[in-house]
Every structure is written in C-alpha cells, then in structure tokens.
N, C-alpha and C positions, 0 to 999 in steps of 0.2 A: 506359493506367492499369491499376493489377493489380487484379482482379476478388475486393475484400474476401470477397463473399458469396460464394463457393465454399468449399467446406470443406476447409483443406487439412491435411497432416500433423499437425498439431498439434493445429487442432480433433477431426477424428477421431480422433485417440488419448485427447484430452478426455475426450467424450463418453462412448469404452470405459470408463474410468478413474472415470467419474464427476462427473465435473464440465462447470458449464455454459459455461464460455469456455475458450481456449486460453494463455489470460494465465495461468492456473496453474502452466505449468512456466516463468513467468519468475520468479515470486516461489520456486519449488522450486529453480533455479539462484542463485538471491541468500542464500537460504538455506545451501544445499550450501557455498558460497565464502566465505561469511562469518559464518557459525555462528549465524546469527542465535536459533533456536531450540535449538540445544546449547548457548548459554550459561545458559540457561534451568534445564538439566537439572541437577537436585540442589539447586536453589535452596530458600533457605525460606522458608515466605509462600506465598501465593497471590500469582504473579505475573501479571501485564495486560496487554493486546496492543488496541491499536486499528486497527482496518482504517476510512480511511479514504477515500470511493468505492467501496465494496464491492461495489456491483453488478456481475452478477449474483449472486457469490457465491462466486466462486474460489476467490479469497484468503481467506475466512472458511474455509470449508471446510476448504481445505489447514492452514490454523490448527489448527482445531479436532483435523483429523486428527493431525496431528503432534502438539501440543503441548497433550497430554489434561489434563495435572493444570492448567492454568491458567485465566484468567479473559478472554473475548475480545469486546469492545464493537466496533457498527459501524457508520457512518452512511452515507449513500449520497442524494440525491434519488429515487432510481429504489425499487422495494421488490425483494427480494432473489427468484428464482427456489426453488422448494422442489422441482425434478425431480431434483433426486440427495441433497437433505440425509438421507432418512434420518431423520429425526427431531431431527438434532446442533441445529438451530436451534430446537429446543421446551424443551432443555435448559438448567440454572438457570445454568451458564457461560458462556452465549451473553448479549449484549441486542444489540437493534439496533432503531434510530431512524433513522424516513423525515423526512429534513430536510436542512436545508441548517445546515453546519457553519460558515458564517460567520455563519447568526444566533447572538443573544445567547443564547435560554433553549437550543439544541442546545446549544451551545458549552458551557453552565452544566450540563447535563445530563450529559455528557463527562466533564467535569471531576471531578463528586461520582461517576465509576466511579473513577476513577485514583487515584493515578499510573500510569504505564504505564513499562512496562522496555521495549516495541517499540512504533514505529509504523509502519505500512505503508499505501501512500498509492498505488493505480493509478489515481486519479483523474486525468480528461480532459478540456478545454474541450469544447463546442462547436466543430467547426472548420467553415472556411470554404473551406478548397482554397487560401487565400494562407498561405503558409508564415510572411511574418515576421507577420502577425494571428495565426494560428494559436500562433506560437512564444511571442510576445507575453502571448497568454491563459494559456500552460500556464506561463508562470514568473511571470503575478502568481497562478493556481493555486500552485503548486509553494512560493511565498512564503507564503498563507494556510496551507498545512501547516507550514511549517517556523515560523510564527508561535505556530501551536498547538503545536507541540513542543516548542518553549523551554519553554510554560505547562505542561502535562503529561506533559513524561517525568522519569523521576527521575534522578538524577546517576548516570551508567555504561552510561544507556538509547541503543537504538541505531532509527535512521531510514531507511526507506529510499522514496523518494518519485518519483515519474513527472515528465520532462521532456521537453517536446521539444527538439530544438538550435534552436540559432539565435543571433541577439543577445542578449546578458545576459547568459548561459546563467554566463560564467567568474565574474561578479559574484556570482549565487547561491551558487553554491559555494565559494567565498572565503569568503561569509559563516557556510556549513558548517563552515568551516575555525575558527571562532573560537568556535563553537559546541562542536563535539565535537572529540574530540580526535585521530582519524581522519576523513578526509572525500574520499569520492573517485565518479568519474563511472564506470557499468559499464554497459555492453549484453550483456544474455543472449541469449544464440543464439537461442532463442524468441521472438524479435524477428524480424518480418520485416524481411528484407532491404532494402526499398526504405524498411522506415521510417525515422521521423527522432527515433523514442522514445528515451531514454535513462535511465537511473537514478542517482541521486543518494544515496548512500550515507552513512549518518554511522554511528560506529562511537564509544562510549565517551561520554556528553554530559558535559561540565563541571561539577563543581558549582558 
C-alpha cells in the first residue's frame, strides 16, 4: 500500500509555493488545458467561482490567486486552513460556509451568492479501502455537484468535479453530455499514480 503520509513531490513543492495540499497543481493543470479562468479575463460583471469541498484550501487559494478581479464562494464540512492565506480569506471577495452543501439553508445560502460562471468541486467521500463502496460514494458525490450546477451556473458556465472510476462512472458523464455542451473525463499528472481519481470536466453549460 503507498505510504499517503509521507510527503512526496508534489506536497513539498506545495508547501514551498504556499499552499496547504498538493491537490492544487491538479486544479492548476485543468486550468492551463482548459482555460478555465482565461475565459474569465475581460469579462464584464463581477464574475463567480464556487469551490466546492474546499478544504483545506487549495483550490480557494489558487482561485483567489489567479483570478483577482472576481467574486469566489466556498463550502467545505471541514473549516478551511489560514497557514498560507495571507489575509486573501479576510477579504470582501472571498465568503465561505462550514456546511454541508446538501442541506437546504447551505444550499439557499449558495444560491443568493451566484450565479456562478465556474464550479469546482475536489470533494471526496469517506472511503473505505472497498474500491466499488468507495467509487459508489464519489459518483452519488459527484451527482450532488453536478445537481447543484444545473441550479447555479449561468448558461456558457463551466464545471469541473472529482470522481473516482469504477461503475457508473460512463453514466455520469453521459449526463455531462447533455448538460454542457463539452463534457469530458481528464486525469492530471498530479494525480498519483496508483489512484483511481479522475475529473470530470464540462465546458459551455446549455441554456
């Protein structure tokens, strides 16, 4: 079994860089390849970004850092790490709510930020060590986001959400397919190797 808790390239370049997980150069690679936040650029409006599972804080970060002139909401169960924000999360562009995004008032509270142009989603069950329970939990996960995206992104807005493989996995994405008008599955190199994580990309939502 690979030894999670040792800190390997990725954490420690992290760390250097400022940030408190390694999952930040996955959303930096989904970025880079699919413009996620250069569509952004020149927009008019204050445009909206929800990260949601944001814990620790990566992906807020990386947010915030990149994509300065906009507006970035964020929920998480967990409460978010302050060893590298810097302040960025004191600021009137930031909110972020300790909750669970499938209750009703989170949900409602989300809502009256938005609409939102991007949603971004590294959220992760619970696992177990059984791959198909495990995979199980991440795509009725992966479903509750892509449920909340329908309701909060605006038409042209793009999604990009955590999966594990397994069963189903082509079903969900199918149903990406009818959603947006791009929609496709990507593993970033910041992916370890032996995982089973994947991403799920949509690109353009329908109106």
């Amino acid at each position: 079994m690979a030894d999670y808790k040792k800190p390997d390239y990725w954490q420690q370049k992290a760390r250097k860089e400022g940030y408190p997980a390694r999952s930040v150069y996955k959303l930096k690679e989904i970025d880079e390849k699919f413009g996620f936040f250069k569509t952004l650029s020149g927009s008019k409006g204050v445009k909206r970004v929800l990260d949601i599972g944001a814990a620790p804080g990566s992906w807020s970060l990386y947010t915030l850092r990149t994509f300065k002139k906009g507006f970035l909401a964020a929920v998480d169960l967990s409460p978010l790490s302050r060893e590298f924000d810097r302040g960025l999360f004191d600021n009137d562009n930031f909110f972020f709510i300790q909750g669970d995004v499938t209750a009703a008032d989170v949900r409602e509270t989300l809502l009256l930020k938005g609409p939102y142009s991007i949603i971004i989603s590294d959220a992760a069950p619970s696992t177990t060590g059984n791959n198909m329970v495990d995979s199980a939990r991440s795509l009725n996960l992966a479903e509750i986001v892509i449920d909340f995206a329908e309701e909060a992104l605006e038409s042209g807005g793009s999604l990009a959400v955590k999966v594990f493989q397994g069963g189903g996995i082509d079903v969900v994405l199918k149903r990406l397919k009818t959603i947006f008008k791009t929609a496709k599955s990507y593993k970033p190199e910041a992916c370890r190797g032996e995982s089973v994580e994947t991403y799920f990309i949509g690109l353009g939502k329908k109106g």
